[in-house]
C-alpha atoms as a printed R data frame, in Angstrom:
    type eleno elety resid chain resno       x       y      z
1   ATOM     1    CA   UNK     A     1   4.613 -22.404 47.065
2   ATOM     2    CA   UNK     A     2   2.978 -24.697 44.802
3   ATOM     3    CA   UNK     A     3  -0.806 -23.870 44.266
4   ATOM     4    CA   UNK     A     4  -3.093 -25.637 42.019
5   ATOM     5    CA   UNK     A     5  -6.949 -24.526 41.341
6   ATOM     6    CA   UNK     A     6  -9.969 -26.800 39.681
7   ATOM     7    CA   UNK     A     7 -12.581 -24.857 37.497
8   ATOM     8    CA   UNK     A     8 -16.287 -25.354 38.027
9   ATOM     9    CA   UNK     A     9 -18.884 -25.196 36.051
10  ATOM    10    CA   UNK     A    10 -22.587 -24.844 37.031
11  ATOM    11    CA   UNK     A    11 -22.791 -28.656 36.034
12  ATOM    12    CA   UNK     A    12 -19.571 -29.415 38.146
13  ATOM    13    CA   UNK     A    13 -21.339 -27.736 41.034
14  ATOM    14    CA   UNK     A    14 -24.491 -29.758 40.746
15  ATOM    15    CA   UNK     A    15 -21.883 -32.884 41.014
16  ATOM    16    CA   UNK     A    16 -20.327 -31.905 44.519
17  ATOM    17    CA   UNK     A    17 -20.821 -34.390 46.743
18  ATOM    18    CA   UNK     A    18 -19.794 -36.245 49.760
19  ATOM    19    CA   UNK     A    19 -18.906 -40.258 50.721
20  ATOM    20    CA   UNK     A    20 -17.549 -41.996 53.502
21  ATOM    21    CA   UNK     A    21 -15.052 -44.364 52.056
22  ATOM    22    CA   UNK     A    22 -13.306 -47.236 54.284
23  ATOM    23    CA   UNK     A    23 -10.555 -47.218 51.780
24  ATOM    24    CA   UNK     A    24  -9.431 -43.914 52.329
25  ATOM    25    CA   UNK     A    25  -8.979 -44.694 56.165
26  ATOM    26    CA   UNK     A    26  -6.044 -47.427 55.361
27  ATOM    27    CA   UNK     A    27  -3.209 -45.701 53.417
28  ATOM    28    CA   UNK     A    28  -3.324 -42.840 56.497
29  ATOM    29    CA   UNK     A    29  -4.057 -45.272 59.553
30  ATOM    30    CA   UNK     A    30  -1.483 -47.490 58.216
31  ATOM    31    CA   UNK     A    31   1.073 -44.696 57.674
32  ATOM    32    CA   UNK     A    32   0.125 -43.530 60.835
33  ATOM    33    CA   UNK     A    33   0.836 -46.760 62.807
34  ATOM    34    CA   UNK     A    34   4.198 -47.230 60.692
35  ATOM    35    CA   UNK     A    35   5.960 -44.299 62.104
36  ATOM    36    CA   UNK     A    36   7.642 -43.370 65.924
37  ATOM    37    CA   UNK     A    37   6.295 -40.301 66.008
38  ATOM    38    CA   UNK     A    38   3.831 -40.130 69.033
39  ATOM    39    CA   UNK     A    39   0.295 -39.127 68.085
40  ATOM    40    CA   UNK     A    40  -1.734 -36.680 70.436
41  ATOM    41    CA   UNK     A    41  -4.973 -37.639 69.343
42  ATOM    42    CA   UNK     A    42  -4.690 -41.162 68.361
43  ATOM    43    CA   UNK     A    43  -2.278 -42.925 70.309
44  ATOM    44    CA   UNK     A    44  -5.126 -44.776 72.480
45  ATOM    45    CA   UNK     A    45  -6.108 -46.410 68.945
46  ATOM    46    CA   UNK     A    46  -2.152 -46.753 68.040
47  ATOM    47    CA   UNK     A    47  -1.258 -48.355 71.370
48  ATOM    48    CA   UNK     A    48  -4.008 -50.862 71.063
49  ATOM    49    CA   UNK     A    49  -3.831 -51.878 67.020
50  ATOM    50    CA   UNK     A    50  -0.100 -51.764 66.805
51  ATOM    51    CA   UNK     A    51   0.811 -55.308 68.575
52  ATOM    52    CA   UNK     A    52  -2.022 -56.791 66.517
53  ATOM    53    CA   UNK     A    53  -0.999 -55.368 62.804
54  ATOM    54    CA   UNK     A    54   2.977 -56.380 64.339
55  ATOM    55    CA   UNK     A    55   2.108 -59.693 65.532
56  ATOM    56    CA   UNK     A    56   0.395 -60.444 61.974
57  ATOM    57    CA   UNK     A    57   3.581 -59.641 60.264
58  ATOM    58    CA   UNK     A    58   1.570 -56.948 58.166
59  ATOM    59    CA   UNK     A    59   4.861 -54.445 58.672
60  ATOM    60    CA   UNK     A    60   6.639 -56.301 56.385
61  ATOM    61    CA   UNK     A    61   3.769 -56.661 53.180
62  ATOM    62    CA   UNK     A    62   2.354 -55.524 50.514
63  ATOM    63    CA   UNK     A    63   1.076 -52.587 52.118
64  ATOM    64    CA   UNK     A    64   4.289 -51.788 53.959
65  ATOM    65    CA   UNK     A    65   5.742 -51.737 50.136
66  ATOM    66    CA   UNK     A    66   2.597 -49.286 48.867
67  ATOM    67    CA   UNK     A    67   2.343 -47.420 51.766
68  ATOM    68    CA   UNK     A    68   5.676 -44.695 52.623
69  ATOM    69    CA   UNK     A    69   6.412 -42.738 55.449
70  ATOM    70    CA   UNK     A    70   5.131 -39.870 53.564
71  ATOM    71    CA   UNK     A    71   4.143 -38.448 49.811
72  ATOM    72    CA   UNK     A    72   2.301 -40.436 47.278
73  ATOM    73    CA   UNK     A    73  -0.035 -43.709 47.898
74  ATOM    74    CA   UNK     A    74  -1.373 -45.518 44.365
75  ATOM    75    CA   UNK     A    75  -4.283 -44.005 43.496
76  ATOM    76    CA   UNK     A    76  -5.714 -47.882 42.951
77  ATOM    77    CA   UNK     A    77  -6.156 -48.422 46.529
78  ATOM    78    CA   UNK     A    78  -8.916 -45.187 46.138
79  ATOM    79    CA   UNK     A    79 -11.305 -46.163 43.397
80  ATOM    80    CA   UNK     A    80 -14.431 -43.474 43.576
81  ATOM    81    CA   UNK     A    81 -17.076 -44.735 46.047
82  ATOM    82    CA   UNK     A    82 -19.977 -45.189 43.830
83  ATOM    83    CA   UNK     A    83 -22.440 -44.805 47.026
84  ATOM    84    CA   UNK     A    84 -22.729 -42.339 49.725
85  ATOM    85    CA   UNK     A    85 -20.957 -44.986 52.049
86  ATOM    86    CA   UNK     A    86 -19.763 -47.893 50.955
87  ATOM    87    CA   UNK     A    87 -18.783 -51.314 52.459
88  ATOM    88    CA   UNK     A    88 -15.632 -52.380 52.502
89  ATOM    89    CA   UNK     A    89 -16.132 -55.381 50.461
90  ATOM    90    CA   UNK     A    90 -17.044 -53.257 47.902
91  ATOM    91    CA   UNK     A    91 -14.460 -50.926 47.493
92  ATOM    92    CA   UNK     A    92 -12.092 -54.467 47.836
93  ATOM    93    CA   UNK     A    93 -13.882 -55.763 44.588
94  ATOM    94    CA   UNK     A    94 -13.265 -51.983 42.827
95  ATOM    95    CA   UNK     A    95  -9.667 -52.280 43.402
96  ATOM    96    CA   UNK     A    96  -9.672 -56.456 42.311
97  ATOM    97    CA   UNK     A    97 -11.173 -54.655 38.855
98  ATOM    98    CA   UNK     A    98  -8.585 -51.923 38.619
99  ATOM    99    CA   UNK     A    99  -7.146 -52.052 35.026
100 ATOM   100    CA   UNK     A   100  -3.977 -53.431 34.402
101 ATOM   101    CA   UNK     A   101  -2.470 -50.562 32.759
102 ATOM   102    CA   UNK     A   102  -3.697 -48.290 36.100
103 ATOM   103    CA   UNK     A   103  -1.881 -50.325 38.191
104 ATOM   104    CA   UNK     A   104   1.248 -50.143 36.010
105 ATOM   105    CA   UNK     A   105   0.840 -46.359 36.013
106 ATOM   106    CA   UNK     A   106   0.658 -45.721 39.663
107 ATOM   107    CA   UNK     A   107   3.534 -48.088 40.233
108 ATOM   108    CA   UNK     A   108   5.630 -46.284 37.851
109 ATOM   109    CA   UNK     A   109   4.714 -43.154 39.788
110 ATOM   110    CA   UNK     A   110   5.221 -44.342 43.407
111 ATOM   111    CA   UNK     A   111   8.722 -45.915 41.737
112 ATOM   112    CA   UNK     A   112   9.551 -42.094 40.639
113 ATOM   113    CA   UNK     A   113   9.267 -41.430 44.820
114 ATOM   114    CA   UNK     A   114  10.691 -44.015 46.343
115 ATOM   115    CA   UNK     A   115  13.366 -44.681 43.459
116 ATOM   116    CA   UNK     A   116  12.341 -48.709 43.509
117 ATOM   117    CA   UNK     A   117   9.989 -51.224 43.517
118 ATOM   118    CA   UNK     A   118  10.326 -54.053 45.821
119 ATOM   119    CA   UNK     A   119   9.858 -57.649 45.226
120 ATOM   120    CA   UNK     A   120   6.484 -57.777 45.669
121 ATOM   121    CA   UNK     A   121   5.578 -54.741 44.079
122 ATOM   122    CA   UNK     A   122   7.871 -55.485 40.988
123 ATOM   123    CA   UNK     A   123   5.661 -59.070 40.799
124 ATOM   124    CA   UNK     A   124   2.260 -57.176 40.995
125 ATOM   125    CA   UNK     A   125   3.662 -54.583 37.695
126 ATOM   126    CA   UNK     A   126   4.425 -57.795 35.991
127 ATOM   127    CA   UNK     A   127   1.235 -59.675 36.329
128 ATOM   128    CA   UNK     A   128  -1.238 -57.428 38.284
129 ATOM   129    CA   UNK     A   129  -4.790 -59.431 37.974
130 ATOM   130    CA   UNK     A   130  -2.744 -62.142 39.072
131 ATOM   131    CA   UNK     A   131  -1.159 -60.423 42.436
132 ATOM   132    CA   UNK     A   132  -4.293 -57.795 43.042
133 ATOM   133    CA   UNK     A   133  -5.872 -60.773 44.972
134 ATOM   134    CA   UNK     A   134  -2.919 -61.157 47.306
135 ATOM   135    CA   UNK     A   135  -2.908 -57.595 48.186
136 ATOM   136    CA   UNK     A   136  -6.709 -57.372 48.779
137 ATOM   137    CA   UNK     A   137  -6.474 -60.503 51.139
138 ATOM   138    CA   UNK     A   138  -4.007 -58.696 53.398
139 ATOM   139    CA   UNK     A   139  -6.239 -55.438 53.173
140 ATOM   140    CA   UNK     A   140  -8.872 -57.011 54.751
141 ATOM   141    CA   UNK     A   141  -6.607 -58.539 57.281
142 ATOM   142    CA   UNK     A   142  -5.374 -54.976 57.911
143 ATOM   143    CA   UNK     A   143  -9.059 -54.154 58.112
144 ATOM   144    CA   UNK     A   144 -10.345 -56.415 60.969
145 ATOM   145    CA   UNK     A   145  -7.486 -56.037 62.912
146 ATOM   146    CA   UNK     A   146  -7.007 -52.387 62.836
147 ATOM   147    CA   UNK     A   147 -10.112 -50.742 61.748
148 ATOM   148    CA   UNK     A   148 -13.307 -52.868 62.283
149 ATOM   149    CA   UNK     A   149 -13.574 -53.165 65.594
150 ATOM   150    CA   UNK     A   150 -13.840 -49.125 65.870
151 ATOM   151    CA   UNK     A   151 -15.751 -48.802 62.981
152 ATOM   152    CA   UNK     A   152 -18.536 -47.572 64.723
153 ATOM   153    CA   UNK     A   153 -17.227 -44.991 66.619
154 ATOM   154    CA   UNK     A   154 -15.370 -43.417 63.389
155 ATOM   155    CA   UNK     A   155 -18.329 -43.639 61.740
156 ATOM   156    CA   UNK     A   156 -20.474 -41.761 63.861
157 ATOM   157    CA   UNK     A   157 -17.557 -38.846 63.523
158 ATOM   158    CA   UNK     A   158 -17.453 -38.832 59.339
159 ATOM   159    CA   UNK     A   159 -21.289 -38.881 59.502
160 ATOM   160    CA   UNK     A   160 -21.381 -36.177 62.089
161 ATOM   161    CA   UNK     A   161 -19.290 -34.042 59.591
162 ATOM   162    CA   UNK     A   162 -20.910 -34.652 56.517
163 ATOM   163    CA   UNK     A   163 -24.453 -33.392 58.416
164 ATOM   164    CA   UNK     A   164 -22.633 -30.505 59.695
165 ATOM   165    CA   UNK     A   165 -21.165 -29.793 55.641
166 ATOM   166    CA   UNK     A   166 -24.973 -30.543 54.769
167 ATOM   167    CA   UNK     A   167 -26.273 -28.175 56.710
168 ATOM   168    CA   UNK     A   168 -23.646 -25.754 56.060
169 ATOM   169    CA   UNK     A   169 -24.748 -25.521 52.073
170 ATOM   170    CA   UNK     A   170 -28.300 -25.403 53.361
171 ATOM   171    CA   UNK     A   171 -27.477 -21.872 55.533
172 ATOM   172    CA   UNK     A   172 -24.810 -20.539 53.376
173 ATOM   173    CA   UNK     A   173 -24.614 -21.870 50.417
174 ATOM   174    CA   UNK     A   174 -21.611 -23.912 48.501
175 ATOM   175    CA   UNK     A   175 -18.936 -21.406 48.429
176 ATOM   176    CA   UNK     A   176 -18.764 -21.244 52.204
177 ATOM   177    CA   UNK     A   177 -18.725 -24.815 52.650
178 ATOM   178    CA   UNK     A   178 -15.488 -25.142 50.561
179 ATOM   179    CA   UNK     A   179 -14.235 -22.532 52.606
180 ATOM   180    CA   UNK     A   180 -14.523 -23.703 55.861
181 ATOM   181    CA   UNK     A   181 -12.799 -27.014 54.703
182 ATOM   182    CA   UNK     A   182  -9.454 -26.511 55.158
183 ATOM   183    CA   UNK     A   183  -6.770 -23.662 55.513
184 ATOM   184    CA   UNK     A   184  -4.877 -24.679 52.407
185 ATOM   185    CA   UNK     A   185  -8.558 -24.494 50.174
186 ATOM   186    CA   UNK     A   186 -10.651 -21.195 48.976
187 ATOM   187    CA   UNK     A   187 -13.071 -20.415 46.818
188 ATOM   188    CA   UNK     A   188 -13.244 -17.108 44.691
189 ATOM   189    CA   UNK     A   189 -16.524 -18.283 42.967
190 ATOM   190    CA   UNK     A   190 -15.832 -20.260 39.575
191 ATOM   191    CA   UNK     A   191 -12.654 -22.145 40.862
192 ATOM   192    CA   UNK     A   192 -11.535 -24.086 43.879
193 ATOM   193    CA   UNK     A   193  -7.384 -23.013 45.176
194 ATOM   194    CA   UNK     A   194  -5.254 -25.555 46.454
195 ATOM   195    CA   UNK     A   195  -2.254 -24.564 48.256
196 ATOM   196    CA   UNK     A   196   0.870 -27.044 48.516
197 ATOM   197    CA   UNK     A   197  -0.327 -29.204 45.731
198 ATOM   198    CA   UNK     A   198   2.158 -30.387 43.368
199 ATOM   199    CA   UNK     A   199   0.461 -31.657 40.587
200 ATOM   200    CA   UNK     A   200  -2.072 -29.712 38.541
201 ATOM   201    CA   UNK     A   201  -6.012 -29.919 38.783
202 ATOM   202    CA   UNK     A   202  -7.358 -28.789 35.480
203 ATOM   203    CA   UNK     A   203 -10.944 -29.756 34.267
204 ATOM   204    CA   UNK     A   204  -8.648 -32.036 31.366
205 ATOM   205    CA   UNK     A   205  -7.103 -34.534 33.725
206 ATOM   206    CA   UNK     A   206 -10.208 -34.722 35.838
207 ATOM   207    CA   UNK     A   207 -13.604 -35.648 35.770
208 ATOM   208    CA   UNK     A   208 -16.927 -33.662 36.590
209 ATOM   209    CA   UNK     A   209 -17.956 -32.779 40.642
210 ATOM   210    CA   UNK     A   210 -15.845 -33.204 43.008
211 ATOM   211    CA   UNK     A   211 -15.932 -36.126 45.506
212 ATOM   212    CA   UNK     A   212 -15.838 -34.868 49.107
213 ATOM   213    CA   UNK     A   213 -14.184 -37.481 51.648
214 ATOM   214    CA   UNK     A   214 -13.663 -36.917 55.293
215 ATOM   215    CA   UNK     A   215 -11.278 -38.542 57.182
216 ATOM   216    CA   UNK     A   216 -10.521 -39.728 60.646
217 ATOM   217    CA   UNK     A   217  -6.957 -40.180 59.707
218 ATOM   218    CA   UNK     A   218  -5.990 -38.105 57.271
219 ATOM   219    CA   UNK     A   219  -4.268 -34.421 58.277
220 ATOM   220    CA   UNK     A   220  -3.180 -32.718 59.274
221 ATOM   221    CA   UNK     A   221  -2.948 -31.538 55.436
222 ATOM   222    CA   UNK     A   222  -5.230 -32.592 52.181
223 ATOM   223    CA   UNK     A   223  -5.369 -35.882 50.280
224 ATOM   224    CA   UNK     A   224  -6.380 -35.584 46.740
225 ATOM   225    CA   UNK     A   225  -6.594 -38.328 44.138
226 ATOM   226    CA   UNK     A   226  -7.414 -36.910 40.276
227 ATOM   227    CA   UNK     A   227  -7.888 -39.931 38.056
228 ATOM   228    CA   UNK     A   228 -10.702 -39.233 34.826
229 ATOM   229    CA   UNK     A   229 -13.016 -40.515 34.847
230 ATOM   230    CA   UNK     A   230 -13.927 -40.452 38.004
231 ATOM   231    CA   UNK     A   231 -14.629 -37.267 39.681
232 ATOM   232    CA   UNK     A   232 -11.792 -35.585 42.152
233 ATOM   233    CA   UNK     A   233 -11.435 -37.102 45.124
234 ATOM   234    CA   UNK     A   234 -10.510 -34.501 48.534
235 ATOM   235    CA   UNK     A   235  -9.981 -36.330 51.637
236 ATOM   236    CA   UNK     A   236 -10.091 -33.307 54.614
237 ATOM   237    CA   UNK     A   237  -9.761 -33.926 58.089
238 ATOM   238    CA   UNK     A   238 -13.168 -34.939 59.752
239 ATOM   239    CA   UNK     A   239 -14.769 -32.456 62.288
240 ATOM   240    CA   UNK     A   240 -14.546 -33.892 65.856
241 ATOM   241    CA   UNK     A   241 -11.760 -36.403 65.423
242 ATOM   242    CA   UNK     A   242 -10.162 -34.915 68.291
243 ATOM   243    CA   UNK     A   243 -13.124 -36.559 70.530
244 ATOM   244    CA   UNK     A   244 -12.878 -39.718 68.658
245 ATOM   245    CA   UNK     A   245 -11.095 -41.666 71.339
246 ATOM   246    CA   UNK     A   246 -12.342 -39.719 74.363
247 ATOM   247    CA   UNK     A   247 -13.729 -41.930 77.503
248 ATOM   248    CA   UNK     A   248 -17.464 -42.009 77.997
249 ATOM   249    CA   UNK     A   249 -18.936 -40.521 81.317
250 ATOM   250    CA   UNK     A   250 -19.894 -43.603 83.718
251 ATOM   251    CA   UNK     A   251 -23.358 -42.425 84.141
252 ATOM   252    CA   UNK     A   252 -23.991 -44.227 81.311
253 ATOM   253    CA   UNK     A   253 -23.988 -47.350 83.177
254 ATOM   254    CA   UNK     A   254 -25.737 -46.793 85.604
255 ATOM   255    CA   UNK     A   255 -28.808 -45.473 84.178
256 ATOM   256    CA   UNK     A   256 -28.606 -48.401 81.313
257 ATOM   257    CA   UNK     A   257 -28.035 -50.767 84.846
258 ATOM   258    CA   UNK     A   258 -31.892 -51.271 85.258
259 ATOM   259    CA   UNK     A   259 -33.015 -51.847 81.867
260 ATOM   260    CA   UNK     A   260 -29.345 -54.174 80.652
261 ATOM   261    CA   UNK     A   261 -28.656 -55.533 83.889
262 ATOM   262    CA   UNK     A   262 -25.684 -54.810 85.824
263 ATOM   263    CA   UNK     A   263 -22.897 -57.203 83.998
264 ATOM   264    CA   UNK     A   264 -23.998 -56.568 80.354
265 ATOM   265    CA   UNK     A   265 -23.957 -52.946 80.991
266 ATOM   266    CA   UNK     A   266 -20.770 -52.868 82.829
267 ATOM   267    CA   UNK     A   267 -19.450 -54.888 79.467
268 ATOM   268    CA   UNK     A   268 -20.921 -52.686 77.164
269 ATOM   269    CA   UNK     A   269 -19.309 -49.734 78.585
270 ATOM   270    CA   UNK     A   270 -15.715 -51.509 79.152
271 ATOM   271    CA   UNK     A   271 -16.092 -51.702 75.168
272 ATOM   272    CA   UNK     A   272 -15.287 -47.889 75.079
273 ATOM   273    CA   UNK     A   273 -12.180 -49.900 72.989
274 ATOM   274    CA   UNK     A   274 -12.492 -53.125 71.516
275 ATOM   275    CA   UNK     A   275 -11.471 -56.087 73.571
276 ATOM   276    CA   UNK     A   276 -11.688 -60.140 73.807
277 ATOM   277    CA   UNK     A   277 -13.347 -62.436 75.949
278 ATOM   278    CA   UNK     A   278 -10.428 -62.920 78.217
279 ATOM   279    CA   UNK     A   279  -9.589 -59.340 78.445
280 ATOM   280    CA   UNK     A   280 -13.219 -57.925 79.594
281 ATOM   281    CA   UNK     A   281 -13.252 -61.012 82.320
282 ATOM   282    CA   UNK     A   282  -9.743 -59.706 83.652
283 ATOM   283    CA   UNK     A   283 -10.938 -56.451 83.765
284 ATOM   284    CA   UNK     A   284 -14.608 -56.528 84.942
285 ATOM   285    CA   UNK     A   285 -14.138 -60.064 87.640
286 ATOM   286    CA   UNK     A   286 -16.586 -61.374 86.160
287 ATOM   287    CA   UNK     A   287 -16.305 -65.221 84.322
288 ATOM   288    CA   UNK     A   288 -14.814 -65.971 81.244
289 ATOM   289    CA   UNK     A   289 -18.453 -67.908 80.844
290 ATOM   290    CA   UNK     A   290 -20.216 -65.360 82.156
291 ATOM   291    CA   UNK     A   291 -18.885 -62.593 80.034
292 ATOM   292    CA   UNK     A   292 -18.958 -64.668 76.907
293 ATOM   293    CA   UNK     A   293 -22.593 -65.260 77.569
294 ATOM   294    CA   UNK     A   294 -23.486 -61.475 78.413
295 ATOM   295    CA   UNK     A   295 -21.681 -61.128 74.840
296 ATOM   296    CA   UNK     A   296 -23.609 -63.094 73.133
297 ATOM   297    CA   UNK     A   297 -26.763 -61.891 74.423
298 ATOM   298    CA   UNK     A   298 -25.706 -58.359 73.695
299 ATOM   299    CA   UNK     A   299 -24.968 -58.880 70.157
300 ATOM   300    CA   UNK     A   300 -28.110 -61.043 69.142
301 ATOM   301    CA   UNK     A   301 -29.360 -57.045 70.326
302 ATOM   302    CA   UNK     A   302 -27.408 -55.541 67.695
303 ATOM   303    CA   UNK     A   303 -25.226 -54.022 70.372
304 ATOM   304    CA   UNK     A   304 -22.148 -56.095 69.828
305 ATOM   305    CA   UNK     A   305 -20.170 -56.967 67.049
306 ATOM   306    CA   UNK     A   306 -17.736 -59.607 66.564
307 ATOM   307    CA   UNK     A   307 -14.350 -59.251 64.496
308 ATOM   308    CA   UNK     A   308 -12.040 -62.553 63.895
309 ATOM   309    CA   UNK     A   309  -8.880 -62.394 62.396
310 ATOM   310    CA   UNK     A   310  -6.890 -65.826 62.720
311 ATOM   311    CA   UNK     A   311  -6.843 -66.230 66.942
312 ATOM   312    CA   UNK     A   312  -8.095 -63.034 67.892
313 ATOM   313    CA   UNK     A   313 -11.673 -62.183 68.488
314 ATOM   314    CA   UNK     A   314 -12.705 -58.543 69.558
315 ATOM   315    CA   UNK     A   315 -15.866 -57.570 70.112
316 ATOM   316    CA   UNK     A   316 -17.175 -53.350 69.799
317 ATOM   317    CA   UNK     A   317 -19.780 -51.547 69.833
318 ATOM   318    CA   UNK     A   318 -21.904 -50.785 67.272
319 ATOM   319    CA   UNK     A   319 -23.933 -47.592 66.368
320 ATOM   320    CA   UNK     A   320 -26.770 -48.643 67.845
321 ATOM   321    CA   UNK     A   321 -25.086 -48.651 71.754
322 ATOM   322    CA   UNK     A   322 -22.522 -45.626 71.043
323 ATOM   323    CA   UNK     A   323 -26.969 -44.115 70.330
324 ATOM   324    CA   UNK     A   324 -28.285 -45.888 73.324
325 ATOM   325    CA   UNK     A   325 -25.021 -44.602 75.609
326 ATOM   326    CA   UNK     A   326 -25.295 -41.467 74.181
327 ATOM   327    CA   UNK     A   327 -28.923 -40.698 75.438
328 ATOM   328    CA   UNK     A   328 -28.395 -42.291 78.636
329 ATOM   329    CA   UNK     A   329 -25.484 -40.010 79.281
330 ATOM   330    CA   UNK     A   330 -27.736 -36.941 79.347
């Protein structure tokens, strides 16, 4: 059994920390949605983004090329979030900057697994601040339809965990944090253990800290990503994901009833998954008018967002009514 372990020094300690990083939600949602195998947490999400990410022909691009059934994803597509939680946007602009000779390198690698390149790979080694664009655009497509309109409620679930982690190195200090990780990760006081890691993680080929990441998708094993000079990246399974898609008790409606009024409350909670316009008036009886006006008053509140992508239009929750259902719920 492979194991790999990654010195620290008190300096490398004083480094650890954590980030929320949209990017490191697409290789393993995408991966996820790719393959027949049925999912028993997230097949409410997978039954609902599947048609969308099908019907844009996104099975059959660029990331469908980057992105295998299983084993290595370019470590491009993972540049180092810079802030505790990044936007999207700007991890897209990191990866638009990714060095030529990067890209090369991780395609060479991900050619070593799959034994190929295909066509549109092969174009982006040949001229890659020239394809890098084309790639990003359908990123962002992949985004909006399969990942923004939940964004919210995955976000309150990798925030959740990182204050639990926090408070964890508060009460117990560091080496009990990187214990309680993950199964295949100790910590015998100088040096953190990997199990089933192929590759090496030596102070040498990485840089100082180590970047903590985690992940609605990702698991049930480890991601790692060790490019210097950027510190380690580990993506672990998130705390709680097995909640993330879990219906909402309908008290919440009618305690919010009074103060919403009846329709935009019953809309807000029929937004336990994203939906259009069309779909929330088949659903509730009310009006296609009515419902896109209860909409619109609802998100000038901040409690609706909007996500197009070419002719859809879903609208979600945001943080600020997953709060405001949460506290009416108790």
């Amino acid at each position: 059994m492979a194991v790999a372990e990654l010195a620290f020094s008190a300096n490398d300690l004083a480094k650890v920390r954590f980030a929320i990083s949209p990017m490191w939600e697409v290789a393993p949602s995408f991966r996820l949605l790719a393959s027949d195998t049925a999912h028993p947490v997230h097949r409410p999400w997978i039954e609902q983004a599947r048609p969308r990410v099908l019907a844009a022909g996104l099975d059959r691009g660029w990331l469908a090329e980057l992105i295998g059934p299983s084993g290595y994803v370019p470590d491009f597509l993972t540049p180092a979030p810079v802030q505790p939680a990044p936007a999207p946007a700007a991890e897209w602009d990191a990866i638009l900057a990714s060095p030529a000779d990067r890209v090369r390198q991780d395609l060479d690698h991900l050619a070593r697994h799959q034994g190929h390149l295909g066509p549109r790979l092969s174009s982006l080694h040949a001229a890659p601040s020239a394809r890098l664009a084309k790639l990003v655009q359908e990123i962002r497509k992949y985004w909006e339809l399969a990942l923004a309109p939940y964004w919210a409620r995955i976000r309150a679930v990798l925030d959740a965990d990182v204050f639990h982690r926090a408070r964890t190195v508060a009460e117990h200090g560091t080496g009990h944090l990187f214990n309680g990780l993950h199964t295949s990760v100790s910590w015998d006081g100088d040096a953190l253990t990997l199990v089933r890691r192929k590759r090496g993680m030596s102070r040498q080929s990485a840089g100082a800290g180590l970047l903590l990441i985690p992940s609605a998708f990702t698991g049930p094993g480890l991601r790692t990503r060790v490019r210097p000079p950027d510190p380690p990246q580990l993506a672990y399974p998130a705390r709680g994901v097995g909640r993330l898609w879990e219906t909402r008790p309908a008290i919440g409606t009618r305690a919010l009833a009074p103060v919403l009024g009846r329709s935009r409350a019953l809309l807000l909670t029929e937004l336990e998954t994203p939906a259009s316009t069309t779909e929330l008036a088949h659903r509730t009886g009310l009006s296609p008018a009515g419902v896109s006006q209860c909409l619109t008053a609802l998100r000038d509140a901040g409690l609706v967002s909007a996500h197009r992508v070419g002719r859809w239009v879903l609208y979600a929750r945001t943080a600020a009514a997953e709060t405001l259902l949460d506290a009416s719920s108790v």
